[in-house]
C-alpha positions as CSV (number, residue, x, y, z in Angstrom):
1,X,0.0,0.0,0.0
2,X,1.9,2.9,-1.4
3,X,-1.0,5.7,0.5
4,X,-0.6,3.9,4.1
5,X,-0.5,6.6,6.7
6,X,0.6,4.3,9.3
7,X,3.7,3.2,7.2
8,X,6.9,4.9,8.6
9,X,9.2,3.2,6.6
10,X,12.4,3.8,7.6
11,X,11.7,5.4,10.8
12,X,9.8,2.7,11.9
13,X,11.2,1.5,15.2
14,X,12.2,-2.2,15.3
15,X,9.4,-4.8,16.5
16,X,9.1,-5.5,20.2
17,X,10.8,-8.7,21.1
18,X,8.0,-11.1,22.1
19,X,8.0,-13.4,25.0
20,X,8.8,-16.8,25.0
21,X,6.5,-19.2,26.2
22,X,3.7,-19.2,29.4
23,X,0.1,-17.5,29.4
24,X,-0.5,-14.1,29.9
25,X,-0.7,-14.3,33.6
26,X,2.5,-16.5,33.9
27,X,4.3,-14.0,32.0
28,X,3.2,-11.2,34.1
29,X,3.6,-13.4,36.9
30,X,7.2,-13.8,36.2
31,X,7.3,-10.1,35.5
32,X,6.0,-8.9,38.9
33,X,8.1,-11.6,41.0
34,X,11.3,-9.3,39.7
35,X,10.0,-6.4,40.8
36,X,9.9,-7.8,44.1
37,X,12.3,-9.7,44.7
38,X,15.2,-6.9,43.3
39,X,14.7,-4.2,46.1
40,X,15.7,-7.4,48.5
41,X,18.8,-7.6,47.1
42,X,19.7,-4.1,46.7
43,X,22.8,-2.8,49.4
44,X,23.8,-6.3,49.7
45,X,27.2,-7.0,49.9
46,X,28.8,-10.1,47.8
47,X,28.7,-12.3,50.6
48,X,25.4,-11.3,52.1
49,X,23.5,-11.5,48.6
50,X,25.5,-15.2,48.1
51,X,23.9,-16.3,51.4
52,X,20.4,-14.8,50.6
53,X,20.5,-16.3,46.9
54,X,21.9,-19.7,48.4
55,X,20.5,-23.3,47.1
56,X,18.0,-24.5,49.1
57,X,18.6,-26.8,52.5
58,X,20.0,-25.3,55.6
59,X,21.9,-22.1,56.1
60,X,24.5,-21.3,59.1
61,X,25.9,-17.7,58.6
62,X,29.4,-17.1,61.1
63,X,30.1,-13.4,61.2
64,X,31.5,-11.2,64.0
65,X,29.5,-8.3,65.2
66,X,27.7,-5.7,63.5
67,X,28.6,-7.2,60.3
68,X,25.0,-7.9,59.1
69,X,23.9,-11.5,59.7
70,X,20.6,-10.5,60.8
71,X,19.9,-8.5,57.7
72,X,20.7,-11.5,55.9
73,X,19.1,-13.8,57.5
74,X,16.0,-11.8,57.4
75,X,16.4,-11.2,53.7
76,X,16.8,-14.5,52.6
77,X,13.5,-15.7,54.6
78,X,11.6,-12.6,52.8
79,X,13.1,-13.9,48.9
80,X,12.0,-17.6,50.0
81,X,8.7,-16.2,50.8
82,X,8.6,-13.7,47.5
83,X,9.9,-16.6,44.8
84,X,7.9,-18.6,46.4
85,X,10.2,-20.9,47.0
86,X,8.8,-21.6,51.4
87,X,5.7,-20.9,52.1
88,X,6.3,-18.6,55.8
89,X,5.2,-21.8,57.7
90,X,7.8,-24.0,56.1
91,X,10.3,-21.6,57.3
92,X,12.5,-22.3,60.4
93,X,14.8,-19.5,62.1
94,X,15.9,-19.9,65.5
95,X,16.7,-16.2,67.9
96,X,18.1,-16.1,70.9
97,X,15.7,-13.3,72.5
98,X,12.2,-12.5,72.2
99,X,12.9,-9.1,70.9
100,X,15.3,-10.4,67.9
101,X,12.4,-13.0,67.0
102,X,10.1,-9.9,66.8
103,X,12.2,-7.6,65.0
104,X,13.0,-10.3,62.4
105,X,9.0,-11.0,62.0
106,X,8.8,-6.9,61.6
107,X,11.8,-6.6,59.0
108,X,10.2,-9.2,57.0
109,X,7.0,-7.6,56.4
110,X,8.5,-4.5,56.0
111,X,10.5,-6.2,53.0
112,X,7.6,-7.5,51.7
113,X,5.1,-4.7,52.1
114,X,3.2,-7.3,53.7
115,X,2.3,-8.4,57.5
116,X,3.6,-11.6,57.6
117,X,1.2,-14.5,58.7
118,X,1.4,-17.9,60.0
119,X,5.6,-18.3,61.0
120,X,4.6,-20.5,64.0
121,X,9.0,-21.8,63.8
122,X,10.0,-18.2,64.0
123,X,11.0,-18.0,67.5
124,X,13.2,-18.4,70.0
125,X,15.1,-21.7,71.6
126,X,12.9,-21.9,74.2
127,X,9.7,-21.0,73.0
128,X,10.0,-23.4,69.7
129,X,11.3,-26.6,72.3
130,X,8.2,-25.8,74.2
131,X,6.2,-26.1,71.3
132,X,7.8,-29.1,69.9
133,X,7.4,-30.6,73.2
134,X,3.6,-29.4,74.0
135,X,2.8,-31.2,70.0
136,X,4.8,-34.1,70.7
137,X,4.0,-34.5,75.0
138,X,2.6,-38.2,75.0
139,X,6.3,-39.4,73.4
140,X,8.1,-38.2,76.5
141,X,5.0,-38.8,79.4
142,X,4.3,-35.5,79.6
143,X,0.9,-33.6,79.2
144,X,0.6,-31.1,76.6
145,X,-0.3,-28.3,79.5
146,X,3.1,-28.9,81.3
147,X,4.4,-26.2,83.2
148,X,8.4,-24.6,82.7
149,X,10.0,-23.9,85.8
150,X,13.3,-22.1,86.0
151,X,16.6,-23.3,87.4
152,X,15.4,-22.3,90.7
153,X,12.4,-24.1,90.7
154,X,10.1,-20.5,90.5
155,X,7.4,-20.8,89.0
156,X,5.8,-17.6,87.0
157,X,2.4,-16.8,86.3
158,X,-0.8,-17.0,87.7
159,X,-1.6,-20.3,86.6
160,X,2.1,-21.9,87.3
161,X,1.6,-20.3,90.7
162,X,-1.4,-22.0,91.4
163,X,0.6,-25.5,90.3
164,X,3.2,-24.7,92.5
165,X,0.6,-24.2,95.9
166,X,-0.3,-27.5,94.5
167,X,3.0,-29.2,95.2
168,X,3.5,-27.3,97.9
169,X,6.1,-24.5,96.7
């Protein structure tokens, strides 16, 4: 068509590259996973974004101080969670103190833009050996409503304190 007014001839740019393979959604899909995931990585250093990026299977991260292990850690749970990789209750991670277990739940959503729901093995030492325990009490003779009492033999809380007036503490 020598008359087409939509023929730029020369000018035209070159055609758009088109995708290879997948529907629509899987394509987008794909599209909007790197979105998310790439702020994660950004201000990583080398060995911090090789930890986060890491094959599946367990992870131990030794570091001295203040040299961003926590950061890491917590990144590498939010990129499982965003490539879908781990769903959040597939995920493990062990603190030391109630406060780092909450900050790391916080730092997580706050990478993801997202509260972060149903990490029941997010926790501490203690906390996730008492849950292990209370799930798995018959296998040891122990009801799952067992009490913790500290090395002194204390016992806290209202209800613990009413355990202990019954064995006479």
């Amino acid at each position: 068509m020598e008359n087409d007014p939509f023929d730029l001839g020369a000018d035209a740019p070159p055609p758009a590259p088109q995708p290879q393979g997948g529907s629509i959604s899987e394509r987008a899909s794909v599209a909007g996973q790197a979105r998310r995931i790439e702020p994660l990585l950004d201000g990583l250093n080398d060995e911090q974004n090789a930890a986060v990026t890491a094959d599946d299977g367990p992870l131990l991260l030794l570091a001295g101080a203040g040299t961003g292990k926590t950061r890491a850690l917590t990144t590498r749970i939010a990129y499982k969670i965003a490539t879908q990789q781990a769903w959040p209750s597939q995920i493990l991670a062990v603190t030391f103190t109630n406060k780092a277990a909450r900050e790391m739940k916080e730092r997580i959503g706050h990478m993801l833009g997202e509260t972060v729901e149903g990490m029941p093995w997010l926790g501490t030492f203690h906390s996730l050996s008492a849950k292990i325990l209370r799930i798995h009490a018959e296998l040891v003779d122990l009801r799952p409503d067992f009490t913790i009492l500290d090395t002194a033999g204390k016992c806290a809380g209202r209800r613990s304190r009413i355990f202990c007036q019954w064995l006479g503490r």
